[in-house]
Every structure is written in structure tokens, then in C-alpha cells.
N, C-alpha and C positions, 0 to 999 in steps of 0.2 A: 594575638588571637589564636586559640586551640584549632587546628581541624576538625574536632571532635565538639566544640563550640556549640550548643545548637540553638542558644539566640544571636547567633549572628544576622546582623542585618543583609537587606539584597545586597548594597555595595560592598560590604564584607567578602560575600560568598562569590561576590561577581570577579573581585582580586584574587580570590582563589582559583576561581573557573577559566582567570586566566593566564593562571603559570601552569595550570595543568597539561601533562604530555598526554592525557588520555586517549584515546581516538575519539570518542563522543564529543568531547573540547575541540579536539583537533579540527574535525568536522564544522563543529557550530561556527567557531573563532574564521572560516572558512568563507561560512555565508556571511556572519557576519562582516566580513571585508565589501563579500560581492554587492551587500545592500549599500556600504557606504560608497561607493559608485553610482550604483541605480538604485536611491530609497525606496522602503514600498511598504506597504501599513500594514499589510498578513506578509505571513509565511507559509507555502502548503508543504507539508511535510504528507512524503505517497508512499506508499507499500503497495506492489503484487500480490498478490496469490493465482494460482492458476485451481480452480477447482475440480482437475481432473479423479482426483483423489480425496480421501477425509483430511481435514486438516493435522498434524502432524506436528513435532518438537522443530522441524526447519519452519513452518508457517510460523510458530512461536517466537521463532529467534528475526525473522525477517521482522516482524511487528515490535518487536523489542528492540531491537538493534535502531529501530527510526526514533519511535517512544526516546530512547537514550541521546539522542542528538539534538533529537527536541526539546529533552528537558536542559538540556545543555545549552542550547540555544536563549531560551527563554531564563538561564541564571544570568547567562552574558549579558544580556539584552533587559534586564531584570523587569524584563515579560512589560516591554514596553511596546514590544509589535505584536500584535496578533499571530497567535499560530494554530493550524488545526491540520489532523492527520487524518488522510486518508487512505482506505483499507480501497485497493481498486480490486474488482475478480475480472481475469480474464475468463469470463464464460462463454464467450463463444469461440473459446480454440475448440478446435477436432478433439474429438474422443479418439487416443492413436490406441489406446490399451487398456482392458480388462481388467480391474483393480484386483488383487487378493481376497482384500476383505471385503468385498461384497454379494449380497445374494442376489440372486435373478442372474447369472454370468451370461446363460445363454441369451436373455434377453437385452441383455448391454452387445454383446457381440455383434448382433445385427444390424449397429446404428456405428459400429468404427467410423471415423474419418466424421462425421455431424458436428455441427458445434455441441457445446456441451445443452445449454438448454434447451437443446431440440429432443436430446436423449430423454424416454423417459425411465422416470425415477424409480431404483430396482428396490427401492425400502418402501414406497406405496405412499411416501407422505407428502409429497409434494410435486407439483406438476412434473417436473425435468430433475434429472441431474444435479445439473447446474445449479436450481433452485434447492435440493436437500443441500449441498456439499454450502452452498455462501449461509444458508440457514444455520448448518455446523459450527462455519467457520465464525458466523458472530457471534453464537451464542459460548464457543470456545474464547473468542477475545473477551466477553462479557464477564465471565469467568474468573478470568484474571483482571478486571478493571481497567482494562483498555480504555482510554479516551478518543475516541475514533469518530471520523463519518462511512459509511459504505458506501461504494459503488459499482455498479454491476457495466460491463461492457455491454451486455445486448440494451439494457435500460439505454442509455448511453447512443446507441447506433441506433435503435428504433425512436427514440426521441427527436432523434435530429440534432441530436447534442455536436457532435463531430462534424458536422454537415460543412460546414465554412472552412475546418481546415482541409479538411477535405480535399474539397473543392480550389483550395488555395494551393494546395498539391498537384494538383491535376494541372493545374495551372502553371507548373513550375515542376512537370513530368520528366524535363530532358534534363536539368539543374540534379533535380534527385537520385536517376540513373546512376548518372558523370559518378555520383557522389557514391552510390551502392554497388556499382560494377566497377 
């Protein structure tokens, strides 16, 4: 069989996907291992962004770079498990700094150190900050055809989404410490 083959079948491509040194392979071939250990019927494939800023060519590469593991994952696997990516925003880190390219400066200045959607928004179009820049940021993954879900940290925290580990943390205060100091 060619490389360059392109009715090769899944098992075809999946014997390729596994002599490959790629990093993408590398990676998949990775979890794949870890599932045959602890099986599991999804895979969540996650991405960052931090939306202090407009989304940007490293936002692109971060969301690509997973995209590529994923789809590597899913020729190994010849997309017998479930897999779905998700785009996380950290929106409620601090505003530390004043972007370049944006207008209103003086008016972002005065909210330094806030989470970001508490800031509001110096383009006028949407409540916060936080809310223009993840509005940016998916319609920039859109764009390029990303297959994504979003999700926001404040959505996330004010839902009570987090709540349990939380609270399971708290609970295992001095263990974490030990661990961080």
C-alpha cells in the first residue's frame, strides 16, 4: 500500500498511524496505551486560551496542535471511542495589562487586576471583555473549521460546575499544600 493511497481503508491507515514517529502519533499511541489500562468510551481532548487578548497565530497553533492528536488518536483507534475537544477560556484571570490593539485604553486601565468578564468591553459589543475576546476566539476557530465545544470559566464557577472538586480540595487542604510548597 502507497502512503499517498487514498482509498486505503481504517485498518490500512491505522498500520500506518502506527509506525509513525510523528509527535501527533506519538502522543495518541500514548493514550492509547493509558485507555488500555483504564478503558473509557470518550476521550476529552482540552485546549486553553486565556482571553486577555484578541485571539492570535499561538491561539491557532494551541487548537491545532490538540485537533492533530486527535485526529491521530481517532485513525489509531479507528474512531472507535468517542472523542470531543474542548476550547476552555480562562475568563476570569485578572486583567494584568492593557492590550496594544485596543481602543478605550484608558478605560481598560481602570479595572487592571478584575477577572476578565467583569471588565467591560472597550469595542461596545458585548457585556465584558472576556465576552468580546471568547466571542473572537470562536468565531476565529469557526473560521478555520474547528470541531470544538466551548467553555467559559466564569460559566463554569458561577454554575456550580466546579463546586465538588472544589470542595474535595478543601477537604484535602494540607495533602495539596505538602504537594505545592
Amino acid at each position: 500500500m502507497s502512503v499517498i493511497d487514498l482509498a486505503a481503508s481504517p485498518s490500512d491507515l491505522r498500520a500506518l498511524a502506527e509506525q509513525s514517529n510523528a509527535w501527533p502519533f506519538e502522543q495518541a499511541k500514548a493514550i492509547v496505551a493509558r485507555l488500555k489500562k483504564n478503558p473509557k468510551d470518550e476521550v476529552l481532548f482540552e485546549t486553553g486560551y486565556g482571553p486577555s487578548g484578541l485571539p492570535h497565530i499561538g491561539t491557532f497553533g494551541e487548537v491545532a496542535r490538540t485537533t492533530m492528536v486527535r485526529h491521530a488518536f481517532r485513525v489509531l483507534t479507528e474512531d472507535k471511542i468517542k472523542t470531543r475537544l474542548l476550547a476552555f477560556s480562562d475568563d476570569m484571570d485578572g486583567l494584568r495589562k492593557v492590550p496594544d490593539n485596543v481602543p478605550n485604553k484608558e478605560l481598560l486601565q481602570q479595572h487592571l487586576g478584575k477577572p476578565l468578564t467583569k471588565v467591560p468591553d472597550p469595542f461596545g459589543t458585548h457585556p465584558s471583555f472576556g465576552q468580546h475576546n471568547n466571542a473572537r476566539l470562536r468565531a476565529f476557530l469557526d473560521q478555520f473549521g474547528f470541531d470544538y465545544e466551548f467553555a467559559s470559566s466564569t460559566e463554569y464557577y458561577t454554575s456550580g460546575r466546579f463546586d465538588a472538586a472544589l470542595l474535595r480540595m478543601l477537604e484535602r487542604i494540607e495533602k495539596v499544600m505538602a504537594i505545592m510548597l
